[in-house]
N, C-alpha and C positions, 0 to 999 in steps of 0.2 A: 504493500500500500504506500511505504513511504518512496518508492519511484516513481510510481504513478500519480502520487500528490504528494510533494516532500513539507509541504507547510501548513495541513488540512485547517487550522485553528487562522491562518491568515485569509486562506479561500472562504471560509466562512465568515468570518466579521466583511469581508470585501461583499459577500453574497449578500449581508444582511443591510447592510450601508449603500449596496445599490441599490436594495430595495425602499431602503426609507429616504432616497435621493430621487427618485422614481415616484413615489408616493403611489404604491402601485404592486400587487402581490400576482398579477397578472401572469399566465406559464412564460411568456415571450421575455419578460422581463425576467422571470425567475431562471430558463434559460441563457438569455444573455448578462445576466450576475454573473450565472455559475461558469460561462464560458470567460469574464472577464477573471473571476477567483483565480481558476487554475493557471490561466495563462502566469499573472502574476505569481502565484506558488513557484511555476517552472521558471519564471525569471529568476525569484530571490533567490532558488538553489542554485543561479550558477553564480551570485556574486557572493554569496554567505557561504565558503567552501569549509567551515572549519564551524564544530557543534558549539553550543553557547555550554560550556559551564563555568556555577559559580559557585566557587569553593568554600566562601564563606559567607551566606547572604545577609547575616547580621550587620556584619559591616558596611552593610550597600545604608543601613538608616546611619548608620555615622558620618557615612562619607555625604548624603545626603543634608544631612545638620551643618557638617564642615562647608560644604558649599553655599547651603542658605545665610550661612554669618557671614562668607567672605562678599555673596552677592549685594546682599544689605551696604555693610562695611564699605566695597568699594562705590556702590551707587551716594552714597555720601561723599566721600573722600571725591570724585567724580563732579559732583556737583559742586564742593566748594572749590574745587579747582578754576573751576569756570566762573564761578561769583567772585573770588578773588582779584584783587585787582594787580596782585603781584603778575613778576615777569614772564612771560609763555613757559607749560612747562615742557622738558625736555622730554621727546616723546623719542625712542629708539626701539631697536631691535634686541632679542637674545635668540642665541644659536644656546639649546640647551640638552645636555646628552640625555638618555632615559634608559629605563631597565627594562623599562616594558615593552613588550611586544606581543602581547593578546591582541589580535584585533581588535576585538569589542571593547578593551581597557582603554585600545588606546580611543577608540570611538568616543566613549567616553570623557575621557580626559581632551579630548580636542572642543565637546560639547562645553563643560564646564570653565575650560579655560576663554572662550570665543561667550560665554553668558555672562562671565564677571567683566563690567565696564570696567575700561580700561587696560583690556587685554584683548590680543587675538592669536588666535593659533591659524599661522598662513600656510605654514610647510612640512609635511613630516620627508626626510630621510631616512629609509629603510636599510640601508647599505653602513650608514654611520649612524643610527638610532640617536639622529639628534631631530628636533622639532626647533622652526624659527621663529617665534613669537614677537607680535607687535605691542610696547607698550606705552600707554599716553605718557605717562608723568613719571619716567623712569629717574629713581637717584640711587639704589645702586642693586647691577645687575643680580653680583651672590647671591643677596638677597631675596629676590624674587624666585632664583633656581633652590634656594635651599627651601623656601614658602611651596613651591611645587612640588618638590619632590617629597618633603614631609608631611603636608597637608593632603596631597591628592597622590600620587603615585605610588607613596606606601600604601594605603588603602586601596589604592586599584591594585595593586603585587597580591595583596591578601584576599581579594577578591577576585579575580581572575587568573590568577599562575599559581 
């Protein structure tokens, strides 16, 4: 079953969402749900080559928590930058190594990194496991790689590898 529909729980919320997009329980629509569902099923299994597990999922509400304080935090920090009338702030780049290489970890940490104002995650290097991050109001780089790597990539290591 699982070649013939590798993601049967995505074909199904896709079947059910075309249906309440449709407004409409009609067979022709229930048919072209379902021919929509699967096709998508047999897409995601060729770009999702590797299973999701999570080794620790307790730690997914920490890392959670961890991320909601720095979102806050920096959507402040953010703001008074801008209301401030001091000098422009110095907005730069880091090239930062990482341990991780889960997919989905790294999915993740690209998400959280590119949601806290003030940062963005523009590049990953696969070959050099380094990521190049953009950030507004950089004063000092160490900083920010050791704030990464303790705050989110240990929690992603314990959670994904």
């Amino acid at each position: 079953m699982k070649r013939l529909l590798p993601h049967p729980i995505l074909a199904g919320f896709i079947l059910v969402f075309w249906l309440i997009l449709q407004q409409s329980a009609g067979l022709g629509h229930i048919l072209l749900g379902s021919v929509v569902g699967v096709i998508a099923s047999l897409a995601t299994a060729l770009i999702i080559p590797e299973p999701l597990t999570v080794r620790r999922p307790l730690k997914i509400l920490q890392l959670l928590a961890v991320a909601g304080v720095d979102i806050v935090r920096s959507n402040i920090a953010v703001m008074l930058i801008l209301f401030n009338p001091r000098p422009k702030p110095t907005a730069d780049f880091i090239e930062m190594p990482l341990r991780l290489t889960n997919t989905f970890g790294l999915a993740v940490l690209a998400c959280l990194i590119t949601a806290t104002p003030g940062s963005a995650w523009l590049e990953y290097d696969r070959e050099r496991s380094t990521v190049l991050i953009h950030v507004f109001d950089l004063v000092d780089a160490d900083e920010w790689v050791e704030t990464i790597k303790n705050r989110y990539e240990s929690l992603l290591l314990e959670i994904f590898q």
